[in-house]
Backbone as CSV, one residue per row, in Angstrom:
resi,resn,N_x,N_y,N_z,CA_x,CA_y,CA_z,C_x,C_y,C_z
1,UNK,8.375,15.542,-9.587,7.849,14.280,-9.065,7.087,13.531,-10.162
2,UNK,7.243,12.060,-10.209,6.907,11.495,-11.203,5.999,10.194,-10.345
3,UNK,4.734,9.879,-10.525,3.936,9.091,-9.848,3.605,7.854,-10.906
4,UNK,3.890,6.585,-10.929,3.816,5.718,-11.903,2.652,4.708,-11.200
5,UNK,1.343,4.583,-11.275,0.391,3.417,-10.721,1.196,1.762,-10.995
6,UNK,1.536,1.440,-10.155,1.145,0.116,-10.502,0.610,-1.538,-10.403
7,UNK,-0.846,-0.835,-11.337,-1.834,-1.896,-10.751,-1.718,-3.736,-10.974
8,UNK,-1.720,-4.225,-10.660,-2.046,-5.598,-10.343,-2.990,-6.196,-11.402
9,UNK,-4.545,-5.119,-11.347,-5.382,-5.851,-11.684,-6.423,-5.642,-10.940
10,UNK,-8.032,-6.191,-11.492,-9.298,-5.705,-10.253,-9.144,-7.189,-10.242
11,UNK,-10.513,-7.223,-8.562,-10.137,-8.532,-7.869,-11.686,-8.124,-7.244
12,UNK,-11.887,-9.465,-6.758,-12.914,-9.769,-5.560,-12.406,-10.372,-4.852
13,UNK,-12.713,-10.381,-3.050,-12.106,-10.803,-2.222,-13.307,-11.085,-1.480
14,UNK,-12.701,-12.606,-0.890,-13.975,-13.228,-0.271,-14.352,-13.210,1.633
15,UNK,-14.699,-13.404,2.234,-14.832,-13.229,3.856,-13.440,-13.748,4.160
16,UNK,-12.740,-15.049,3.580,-11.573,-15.424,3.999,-10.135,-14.929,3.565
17,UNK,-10.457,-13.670,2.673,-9.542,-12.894,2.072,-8.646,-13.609,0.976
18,UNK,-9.861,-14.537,0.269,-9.086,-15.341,-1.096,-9.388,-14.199,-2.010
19,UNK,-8.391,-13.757,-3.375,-8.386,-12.909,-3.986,-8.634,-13.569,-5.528
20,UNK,-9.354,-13.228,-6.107,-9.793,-13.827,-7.439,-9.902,-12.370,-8.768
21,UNK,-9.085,-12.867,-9.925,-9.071,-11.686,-11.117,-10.546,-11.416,-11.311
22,UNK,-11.060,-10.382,-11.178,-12.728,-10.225,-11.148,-12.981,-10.305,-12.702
23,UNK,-12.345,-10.213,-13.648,-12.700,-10.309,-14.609,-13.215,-11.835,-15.198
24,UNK,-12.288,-12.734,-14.312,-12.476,-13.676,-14.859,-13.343,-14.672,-13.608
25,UNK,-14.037,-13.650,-12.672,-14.605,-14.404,-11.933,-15.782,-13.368,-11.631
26,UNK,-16.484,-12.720,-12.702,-17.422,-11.568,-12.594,-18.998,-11.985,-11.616
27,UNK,-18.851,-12.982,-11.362,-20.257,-13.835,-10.465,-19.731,-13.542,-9.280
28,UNK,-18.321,-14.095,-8.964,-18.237,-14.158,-7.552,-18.600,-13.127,-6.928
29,UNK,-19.104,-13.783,-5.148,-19.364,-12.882,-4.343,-18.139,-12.744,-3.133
30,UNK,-17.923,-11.206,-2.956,-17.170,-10.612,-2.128,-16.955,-8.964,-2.470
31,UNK,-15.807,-8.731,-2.324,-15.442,-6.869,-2.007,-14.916,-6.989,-3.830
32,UNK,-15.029,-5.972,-4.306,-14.535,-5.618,-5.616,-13.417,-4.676,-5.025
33,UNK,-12.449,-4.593,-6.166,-11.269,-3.609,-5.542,-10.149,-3.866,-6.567
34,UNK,-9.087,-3.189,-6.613,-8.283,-3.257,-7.294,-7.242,-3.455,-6.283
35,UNK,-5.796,-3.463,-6.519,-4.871,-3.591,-5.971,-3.626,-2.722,-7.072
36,UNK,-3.259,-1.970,-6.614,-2.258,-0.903,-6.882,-1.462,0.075,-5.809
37,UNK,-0.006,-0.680,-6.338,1.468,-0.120,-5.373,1.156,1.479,-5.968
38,UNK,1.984,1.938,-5.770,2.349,3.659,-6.670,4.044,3.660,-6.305
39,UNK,4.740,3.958,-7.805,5.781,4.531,-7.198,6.315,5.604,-7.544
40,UNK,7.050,6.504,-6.633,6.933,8.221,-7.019,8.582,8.658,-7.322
41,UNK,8.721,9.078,-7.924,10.281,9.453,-8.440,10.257,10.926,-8.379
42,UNK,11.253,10.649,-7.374,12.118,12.463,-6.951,12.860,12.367,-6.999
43,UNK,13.660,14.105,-7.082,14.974,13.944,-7.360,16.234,13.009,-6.712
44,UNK,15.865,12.870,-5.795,16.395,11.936,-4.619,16.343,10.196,-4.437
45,UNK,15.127,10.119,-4.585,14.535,8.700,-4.679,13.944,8.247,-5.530
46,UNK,13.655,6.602,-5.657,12.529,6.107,-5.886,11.850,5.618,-4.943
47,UNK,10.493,5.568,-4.888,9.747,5.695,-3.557,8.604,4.426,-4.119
48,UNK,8.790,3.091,-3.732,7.397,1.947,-3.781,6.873,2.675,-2.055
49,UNK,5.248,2.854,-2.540,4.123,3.003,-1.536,3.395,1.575,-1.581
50,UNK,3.793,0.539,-0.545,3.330,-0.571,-0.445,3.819,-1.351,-2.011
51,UNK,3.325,-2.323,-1.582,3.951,-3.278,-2.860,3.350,-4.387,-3.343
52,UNK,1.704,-4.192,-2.767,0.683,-5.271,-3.940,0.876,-6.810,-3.176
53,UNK,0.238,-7.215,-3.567,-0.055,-8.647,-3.322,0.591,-9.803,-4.180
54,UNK,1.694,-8.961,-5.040,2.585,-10.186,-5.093,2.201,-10.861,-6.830
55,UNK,0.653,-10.472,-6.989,-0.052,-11.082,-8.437,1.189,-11.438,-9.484
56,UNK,0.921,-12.887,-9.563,2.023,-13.217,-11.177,1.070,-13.214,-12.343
57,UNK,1.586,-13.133,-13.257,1.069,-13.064,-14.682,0.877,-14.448,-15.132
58,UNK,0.413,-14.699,-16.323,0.467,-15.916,-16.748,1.883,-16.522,-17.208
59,UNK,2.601,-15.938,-17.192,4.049,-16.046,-17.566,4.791,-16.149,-16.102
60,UNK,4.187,-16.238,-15.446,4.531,-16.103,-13.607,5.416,-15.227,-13.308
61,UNK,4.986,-14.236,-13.736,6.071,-13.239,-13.377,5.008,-11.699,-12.356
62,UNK,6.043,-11.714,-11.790,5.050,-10.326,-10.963,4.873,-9.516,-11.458
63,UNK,3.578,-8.663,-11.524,2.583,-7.961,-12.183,3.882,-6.563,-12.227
64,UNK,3.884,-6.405,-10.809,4.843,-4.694,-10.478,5.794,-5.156,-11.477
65,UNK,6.559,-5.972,-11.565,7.903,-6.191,-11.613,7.453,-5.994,-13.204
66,UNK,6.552,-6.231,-13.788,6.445,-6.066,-15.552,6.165,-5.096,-15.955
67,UNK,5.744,-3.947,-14.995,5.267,-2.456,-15.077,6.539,-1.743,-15.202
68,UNK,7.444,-2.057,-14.259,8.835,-1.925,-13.953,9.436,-1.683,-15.155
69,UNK,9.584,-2.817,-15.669,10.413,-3.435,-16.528,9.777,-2.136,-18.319
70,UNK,8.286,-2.266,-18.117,8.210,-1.621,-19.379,8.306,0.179,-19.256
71,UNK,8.697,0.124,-17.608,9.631,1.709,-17.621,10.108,1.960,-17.794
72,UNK,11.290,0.857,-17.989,12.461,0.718,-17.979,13.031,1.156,-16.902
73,UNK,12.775,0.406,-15.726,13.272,0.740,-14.157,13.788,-0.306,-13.688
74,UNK,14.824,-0.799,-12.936,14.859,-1.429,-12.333,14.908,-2.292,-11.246
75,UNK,14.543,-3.046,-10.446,14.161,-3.013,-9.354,14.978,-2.718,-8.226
76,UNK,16.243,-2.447,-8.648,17.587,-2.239,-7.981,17.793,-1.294,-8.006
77,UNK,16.678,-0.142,-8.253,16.540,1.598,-8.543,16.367,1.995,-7.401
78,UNK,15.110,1.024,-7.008,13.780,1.115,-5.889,14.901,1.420,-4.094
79,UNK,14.843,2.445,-3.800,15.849,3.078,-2.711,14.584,3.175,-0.950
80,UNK,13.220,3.415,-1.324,12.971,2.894,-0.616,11.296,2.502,-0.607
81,UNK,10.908,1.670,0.237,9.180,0.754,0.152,8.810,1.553,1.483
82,UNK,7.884,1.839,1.494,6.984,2.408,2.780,5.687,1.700,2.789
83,UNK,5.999,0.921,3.929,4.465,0.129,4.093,3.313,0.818,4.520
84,UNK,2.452,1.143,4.557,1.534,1.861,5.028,0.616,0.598,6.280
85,UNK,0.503,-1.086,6.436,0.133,-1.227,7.180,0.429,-2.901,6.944
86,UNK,0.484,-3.985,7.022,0.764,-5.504,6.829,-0.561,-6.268,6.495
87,UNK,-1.193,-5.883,6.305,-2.233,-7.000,4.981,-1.457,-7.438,3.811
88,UNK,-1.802,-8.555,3.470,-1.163,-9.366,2.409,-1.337,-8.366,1.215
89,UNK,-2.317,-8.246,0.972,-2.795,-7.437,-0.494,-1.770,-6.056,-0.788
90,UNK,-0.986,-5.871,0.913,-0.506,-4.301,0.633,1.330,-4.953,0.859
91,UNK,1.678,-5.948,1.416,3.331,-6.522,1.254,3.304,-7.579,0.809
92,UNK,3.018,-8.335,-0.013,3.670,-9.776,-0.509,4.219,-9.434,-1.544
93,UNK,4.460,-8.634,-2.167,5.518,-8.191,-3.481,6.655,-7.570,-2.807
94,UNK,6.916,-7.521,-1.760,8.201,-7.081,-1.483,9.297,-8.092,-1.292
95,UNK,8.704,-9.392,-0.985,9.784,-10.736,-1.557,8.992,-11.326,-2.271
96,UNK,10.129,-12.519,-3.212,10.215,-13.271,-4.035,10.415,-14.238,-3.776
97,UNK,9.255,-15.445,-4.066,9.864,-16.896,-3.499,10.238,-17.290,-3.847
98,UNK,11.556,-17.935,-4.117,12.173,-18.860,-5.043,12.202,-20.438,-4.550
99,UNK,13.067,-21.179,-5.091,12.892,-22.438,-4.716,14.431,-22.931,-3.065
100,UNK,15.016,-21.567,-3.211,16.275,-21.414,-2.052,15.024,-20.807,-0.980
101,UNK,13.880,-19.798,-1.197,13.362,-19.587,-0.097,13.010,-18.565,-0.399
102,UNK,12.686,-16.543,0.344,12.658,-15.885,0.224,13.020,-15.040,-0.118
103,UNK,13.474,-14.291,-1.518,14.180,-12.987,-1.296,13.811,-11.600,-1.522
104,UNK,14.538,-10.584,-1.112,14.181,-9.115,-1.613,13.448,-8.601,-3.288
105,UNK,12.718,-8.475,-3.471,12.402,-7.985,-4.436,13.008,-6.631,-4.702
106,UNK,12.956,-5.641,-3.897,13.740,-4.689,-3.884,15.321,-4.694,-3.260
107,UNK,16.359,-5.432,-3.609,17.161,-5.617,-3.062,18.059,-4.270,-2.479
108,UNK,18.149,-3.266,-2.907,18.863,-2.375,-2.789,17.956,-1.306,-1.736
109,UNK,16.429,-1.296,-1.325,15.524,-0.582,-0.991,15.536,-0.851,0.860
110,UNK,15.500,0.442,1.431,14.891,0.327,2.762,14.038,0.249,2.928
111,UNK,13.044,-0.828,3.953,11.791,-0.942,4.187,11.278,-0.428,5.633
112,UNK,10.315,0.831,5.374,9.896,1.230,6.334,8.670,0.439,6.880
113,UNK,8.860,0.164,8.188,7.768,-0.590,8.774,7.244,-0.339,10.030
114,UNK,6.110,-0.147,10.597,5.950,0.564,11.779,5.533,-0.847,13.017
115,UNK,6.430,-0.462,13.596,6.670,-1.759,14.789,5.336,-1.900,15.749
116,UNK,4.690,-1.396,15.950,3.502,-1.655,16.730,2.283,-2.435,15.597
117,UNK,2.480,-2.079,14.820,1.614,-2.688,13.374,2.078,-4.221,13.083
118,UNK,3.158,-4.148,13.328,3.879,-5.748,13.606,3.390,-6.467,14.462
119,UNK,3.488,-5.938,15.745,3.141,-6.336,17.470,1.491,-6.743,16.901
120,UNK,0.531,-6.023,16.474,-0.558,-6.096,16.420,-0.977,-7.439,15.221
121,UNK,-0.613,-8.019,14.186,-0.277,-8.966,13.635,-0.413,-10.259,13.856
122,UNK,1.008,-9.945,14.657,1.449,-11.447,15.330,0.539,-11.648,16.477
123,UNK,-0.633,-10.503,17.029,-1.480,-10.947,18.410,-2.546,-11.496,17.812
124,UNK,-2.264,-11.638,15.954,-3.621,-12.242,15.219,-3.052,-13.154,14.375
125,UNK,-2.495,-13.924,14.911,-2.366,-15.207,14.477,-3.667,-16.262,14.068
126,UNK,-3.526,-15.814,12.714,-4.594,-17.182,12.143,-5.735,-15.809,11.344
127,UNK,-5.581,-14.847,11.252,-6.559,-13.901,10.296,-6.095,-13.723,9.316
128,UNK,-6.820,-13.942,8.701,-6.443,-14.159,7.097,-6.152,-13.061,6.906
129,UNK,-6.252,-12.022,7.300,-5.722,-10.702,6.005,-4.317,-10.636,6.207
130,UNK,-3.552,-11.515,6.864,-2.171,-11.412,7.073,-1.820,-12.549,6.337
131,UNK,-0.777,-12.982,5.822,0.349,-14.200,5.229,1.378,-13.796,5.947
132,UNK,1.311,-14.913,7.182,2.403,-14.858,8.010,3.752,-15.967,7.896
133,UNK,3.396,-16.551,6.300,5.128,-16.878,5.833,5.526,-15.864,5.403
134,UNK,5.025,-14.924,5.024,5.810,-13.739,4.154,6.291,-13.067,5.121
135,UNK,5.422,-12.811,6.167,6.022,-11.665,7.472,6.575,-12.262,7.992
136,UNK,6.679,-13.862,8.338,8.328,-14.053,8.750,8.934,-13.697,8.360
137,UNK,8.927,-14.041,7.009,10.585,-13.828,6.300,10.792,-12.441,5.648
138,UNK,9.979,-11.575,5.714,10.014,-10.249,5.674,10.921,-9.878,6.867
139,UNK,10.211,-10.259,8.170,10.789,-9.234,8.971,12.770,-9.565,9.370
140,UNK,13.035,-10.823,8.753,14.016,-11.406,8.665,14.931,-10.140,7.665
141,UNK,14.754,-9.468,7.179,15.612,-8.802,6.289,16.559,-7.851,6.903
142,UNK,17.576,-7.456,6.358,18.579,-7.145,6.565,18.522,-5.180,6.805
143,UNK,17.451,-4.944,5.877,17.349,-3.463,5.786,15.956,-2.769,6.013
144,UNK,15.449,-3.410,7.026,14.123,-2.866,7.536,14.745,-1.971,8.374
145,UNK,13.809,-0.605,8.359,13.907,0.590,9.094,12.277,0.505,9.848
146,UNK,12.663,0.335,11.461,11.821,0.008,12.733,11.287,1.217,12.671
147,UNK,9.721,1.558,12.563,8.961,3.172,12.625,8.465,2.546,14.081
148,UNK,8.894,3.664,15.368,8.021,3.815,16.526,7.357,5.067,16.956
149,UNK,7.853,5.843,16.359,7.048,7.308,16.624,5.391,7.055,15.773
150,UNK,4.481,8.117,16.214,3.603,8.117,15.955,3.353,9.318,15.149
151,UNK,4.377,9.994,14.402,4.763,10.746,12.692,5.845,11.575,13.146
152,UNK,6.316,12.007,11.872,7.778,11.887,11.964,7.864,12.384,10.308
153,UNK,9.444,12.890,9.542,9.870,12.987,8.718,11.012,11.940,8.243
154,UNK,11.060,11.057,7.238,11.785,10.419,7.077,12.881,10.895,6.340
155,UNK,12.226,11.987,5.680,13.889,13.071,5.272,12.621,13.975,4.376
156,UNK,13.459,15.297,3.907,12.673,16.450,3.627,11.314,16.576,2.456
157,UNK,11.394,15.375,2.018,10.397,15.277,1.131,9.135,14.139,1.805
158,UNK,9.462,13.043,3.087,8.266,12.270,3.100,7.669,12.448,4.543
159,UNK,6.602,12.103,4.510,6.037,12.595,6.046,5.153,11.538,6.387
160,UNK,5.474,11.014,7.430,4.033,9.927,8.262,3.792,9.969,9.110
161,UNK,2.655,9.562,9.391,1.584,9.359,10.461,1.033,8.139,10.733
162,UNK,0.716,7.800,12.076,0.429,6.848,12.482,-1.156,7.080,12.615
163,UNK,-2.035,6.592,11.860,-3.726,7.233,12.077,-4.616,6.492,12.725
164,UNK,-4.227,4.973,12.139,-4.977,3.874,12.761,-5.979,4.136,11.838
165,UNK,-7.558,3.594,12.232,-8.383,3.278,11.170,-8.657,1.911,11.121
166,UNK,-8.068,2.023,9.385,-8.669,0.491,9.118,-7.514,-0.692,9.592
167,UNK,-6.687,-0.191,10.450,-6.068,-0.930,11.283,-5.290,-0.162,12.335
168,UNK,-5.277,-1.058,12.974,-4.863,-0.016,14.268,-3.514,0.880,14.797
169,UNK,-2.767,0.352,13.788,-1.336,1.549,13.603,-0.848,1.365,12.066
170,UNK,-1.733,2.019,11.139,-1.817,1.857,10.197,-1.377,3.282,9.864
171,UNK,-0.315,3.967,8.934,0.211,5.267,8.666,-0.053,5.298,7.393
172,UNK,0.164,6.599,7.392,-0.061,7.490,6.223,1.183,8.096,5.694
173,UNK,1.212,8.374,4.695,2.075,9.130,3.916,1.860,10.103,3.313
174,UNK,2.635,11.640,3.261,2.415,12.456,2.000,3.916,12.705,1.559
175,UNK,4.195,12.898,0.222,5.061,12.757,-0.146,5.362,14.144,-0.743
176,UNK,6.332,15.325,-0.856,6.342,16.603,-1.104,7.567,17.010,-1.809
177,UNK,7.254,17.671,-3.012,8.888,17.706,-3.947,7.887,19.060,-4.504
178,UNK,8.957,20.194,-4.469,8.806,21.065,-5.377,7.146,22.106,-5.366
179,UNK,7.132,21.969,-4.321,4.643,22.394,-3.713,4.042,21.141,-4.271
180,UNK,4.601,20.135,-4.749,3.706,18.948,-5.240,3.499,18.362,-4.416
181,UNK,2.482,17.498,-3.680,1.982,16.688,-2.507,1.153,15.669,-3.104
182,UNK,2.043,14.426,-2.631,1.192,12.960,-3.094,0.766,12.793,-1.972
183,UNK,-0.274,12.418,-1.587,-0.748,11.813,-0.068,-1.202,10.559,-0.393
184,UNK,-1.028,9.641,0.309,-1.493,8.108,0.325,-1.930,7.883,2.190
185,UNK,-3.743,7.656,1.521,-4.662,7.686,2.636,-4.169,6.142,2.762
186,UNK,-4.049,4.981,2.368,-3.627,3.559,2.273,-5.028,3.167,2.234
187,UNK,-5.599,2.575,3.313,-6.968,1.501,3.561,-8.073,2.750,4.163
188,UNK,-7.418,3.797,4.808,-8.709,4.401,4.971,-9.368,5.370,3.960
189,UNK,-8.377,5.670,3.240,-9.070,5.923,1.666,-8.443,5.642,0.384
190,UNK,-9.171,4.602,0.648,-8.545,3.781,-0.737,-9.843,4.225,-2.359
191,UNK,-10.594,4.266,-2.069,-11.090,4.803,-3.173,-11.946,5.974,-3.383
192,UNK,-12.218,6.465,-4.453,-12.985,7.890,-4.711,-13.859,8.063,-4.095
193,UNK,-15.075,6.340,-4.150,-16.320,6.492,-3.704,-16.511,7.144,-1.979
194,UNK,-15.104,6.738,-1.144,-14.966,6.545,0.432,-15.355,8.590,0.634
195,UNK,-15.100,9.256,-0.441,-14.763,10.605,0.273,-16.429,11.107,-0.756
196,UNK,-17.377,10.206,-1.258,-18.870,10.863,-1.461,-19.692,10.225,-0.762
197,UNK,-19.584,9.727,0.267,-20.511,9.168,1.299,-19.790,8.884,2.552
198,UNK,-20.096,9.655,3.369,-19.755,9.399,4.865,-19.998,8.318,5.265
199,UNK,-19.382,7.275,5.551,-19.716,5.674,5.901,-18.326,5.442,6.937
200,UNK,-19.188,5.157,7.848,-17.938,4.316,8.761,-18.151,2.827,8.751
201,UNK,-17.286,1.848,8.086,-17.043,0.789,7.610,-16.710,-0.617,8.613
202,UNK,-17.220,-1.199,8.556,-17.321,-2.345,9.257,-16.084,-3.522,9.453
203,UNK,-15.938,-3.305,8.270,-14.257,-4.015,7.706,-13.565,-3.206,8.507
204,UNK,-13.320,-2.032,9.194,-12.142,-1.353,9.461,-12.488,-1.528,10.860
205,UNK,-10.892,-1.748,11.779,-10.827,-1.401,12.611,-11.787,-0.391,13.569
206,UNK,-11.669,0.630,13.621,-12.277,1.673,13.956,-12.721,2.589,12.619
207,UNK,-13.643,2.202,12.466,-15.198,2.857,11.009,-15.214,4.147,11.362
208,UNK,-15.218,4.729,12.096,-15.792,5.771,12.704,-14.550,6.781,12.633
209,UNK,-13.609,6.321,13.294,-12.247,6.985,13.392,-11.225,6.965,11.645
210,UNK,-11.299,6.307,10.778,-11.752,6.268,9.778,-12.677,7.108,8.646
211,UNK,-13.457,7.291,8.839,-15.028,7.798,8.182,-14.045,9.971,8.253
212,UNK,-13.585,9.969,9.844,-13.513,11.199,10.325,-12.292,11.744,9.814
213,UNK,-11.244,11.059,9.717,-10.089,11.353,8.721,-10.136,11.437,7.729
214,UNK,-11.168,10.845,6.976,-11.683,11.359,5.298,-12.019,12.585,4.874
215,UNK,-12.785,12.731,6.058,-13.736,14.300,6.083,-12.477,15.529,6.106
216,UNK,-11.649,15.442,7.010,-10.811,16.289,7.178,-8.973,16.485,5.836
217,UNK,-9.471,15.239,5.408,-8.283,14.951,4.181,-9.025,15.748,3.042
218,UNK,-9.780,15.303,3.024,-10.323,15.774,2.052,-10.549,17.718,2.157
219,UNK,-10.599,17.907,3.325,-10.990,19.313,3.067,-8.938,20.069,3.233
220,UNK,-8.324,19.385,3.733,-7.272,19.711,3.214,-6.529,19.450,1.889
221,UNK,-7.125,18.341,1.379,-6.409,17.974,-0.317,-7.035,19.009,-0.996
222,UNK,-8.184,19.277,-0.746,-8.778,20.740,-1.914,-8.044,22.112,-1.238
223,UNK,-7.870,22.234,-0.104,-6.685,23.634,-0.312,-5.699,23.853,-0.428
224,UNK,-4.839,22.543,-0.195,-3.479,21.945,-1.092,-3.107,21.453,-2.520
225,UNK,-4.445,21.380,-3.219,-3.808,21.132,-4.614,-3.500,19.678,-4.616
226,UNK,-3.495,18.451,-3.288,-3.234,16.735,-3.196,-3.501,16.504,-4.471
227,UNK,-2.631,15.521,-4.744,-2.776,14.430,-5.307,-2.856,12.999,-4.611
228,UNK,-4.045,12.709,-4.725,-4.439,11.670,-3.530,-4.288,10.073,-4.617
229,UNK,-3.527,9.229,-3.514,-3.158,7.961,-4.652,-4.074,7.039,-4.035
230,UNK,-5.247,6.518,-5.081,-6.094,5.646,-4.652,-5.714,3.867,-4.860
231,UNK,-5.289,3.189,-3.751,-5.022,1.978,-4.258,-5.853,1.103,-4.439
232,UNK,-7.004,0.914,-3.987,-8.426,0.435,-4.375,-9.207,0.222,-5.513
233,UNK,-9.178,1.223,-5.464,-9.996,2.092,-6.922,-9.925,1.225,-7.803
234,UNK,-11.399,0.919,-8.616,-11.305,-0.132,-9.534,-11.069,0.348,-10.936
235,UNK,-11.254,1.958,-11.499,-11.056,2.648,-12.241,-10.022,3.786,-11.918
236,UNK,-9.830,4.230,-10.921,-9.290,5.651,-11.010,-8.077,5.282,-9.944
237,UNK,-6.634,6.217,-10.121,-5.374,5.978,-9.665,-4.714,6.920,-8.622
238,UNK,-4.941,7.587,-9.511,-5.323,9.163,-8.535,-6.191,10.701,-9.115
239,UNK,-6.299,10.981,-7.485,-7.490,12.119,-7.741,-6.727,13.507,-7.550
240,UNK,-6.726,13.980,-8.095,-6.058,15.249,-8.806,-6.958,16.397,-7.697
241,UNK,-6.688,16.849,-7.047,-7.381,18.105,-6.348,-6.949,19.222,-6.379
């Protein structure tokens, strides 16, 4: 298994969920955070875990897509995207806007998406942590794979769960090749700091329900050996346990 970060960039994000390069906006006030997809290569697949917020470069080109490129991967590799939940920051890199309209960024890739996480969305029409031109024309695609169970195996190496948290059918992933285990907590643990202070979080859905799945990940990533993929994290990518 081969785990490649790829970050975006750190950011501050404001009450209305405007996202600004923190570097170049080190005053502003809001959430500090990074934004980073991960994608994991097994023998089988290539695996995008969410797909970033879309960030272009100054050359307007998407951030993933230049990480990609200096892998020498191509995006027509990418077999399948697993959303972990529909905030902008975690799917707007999975299309490309052009001037015809929307298209696949991963053209060749199945997109796993969990249908009640959808339902819950569209009953929030007008909250910013969603971009609901993109999830139109997202859900418009040709090769979305509908998640309704509440976990499940998507074939012998990936496993999800429906946990809820920092949103309310928000899943999880661990990913397993060979005794190696990537787990991707998504929003309810997105960074290092979330698993040295018990905090149930205000931003999340259910803080509490949240806060309690940390406690228990965590005491299973240390007797599993996890590799836990932090997409947050303003320094660190993943935590090695």
């Amino acid at each position: 298994m081969k785990i490649i970060p790829l970050k975006e960039g750190n950011f501050v994000a404001d009450k209305f969920k405007n996202f600004k390069i923190l570097e170049e906006n080190p005053e502003a006030k809001g959430v500090k955070m990074s934004i980073q997809p991960f994608l994991i290569i097994t023998q089988n697949d290539y695996i995008l875990v969410d797909t970033g917020f879309g960030w272009k470069n100054p050359e307007h080109k998407m951030v993933i897509n230049k990480i990609l490129q200096e892998e020498n991967i191509l995006n027509s590799q990418i077999t399948k995207v697993l959303l972990s939940h529909l905030h902008k920051d975690h799917i707007n890199g999975t299309l490309l806007k052009t001037k015809h309209g929307f298209e696949p960024n991963f053209p060749n890739a199945k997109i796993y998406i969990q249908k009640r996480e959808l339902d819950f969305a569209f009953q929030n029409r007008g909250n910013p942590s969603f971009d609901f031109e993109i999830l139109e024309a997202l859900i418009q695609q040709p090769n979305i794979i509908w998640m309704e169970d509440d976990q499940g195996k998507i074939n012998d190496e990936i496993y999800y769960e429906v946990v809820g948290g920092h949103s309310p059918f928000m899943q999880i992933f661990k990913i397993t090749e060979n005794n190696e285990t990537a787990f991707y907590g998504a929003d309810d643990l997105p960074q290092e700091s979330y698993l040295k202070y018990h905090v149930a979080y205000k931003s999340d859905f259910d803080g509490k329900k949240a806060m309690q799945l940390r406690i228990e990940w965590q005491k299973e990533a240390i007797e599993n050996n996890w590799k836990v993929l932090l997409y947050h994290d303003l320094e660190k990518s993943i935590l090695q346990f």
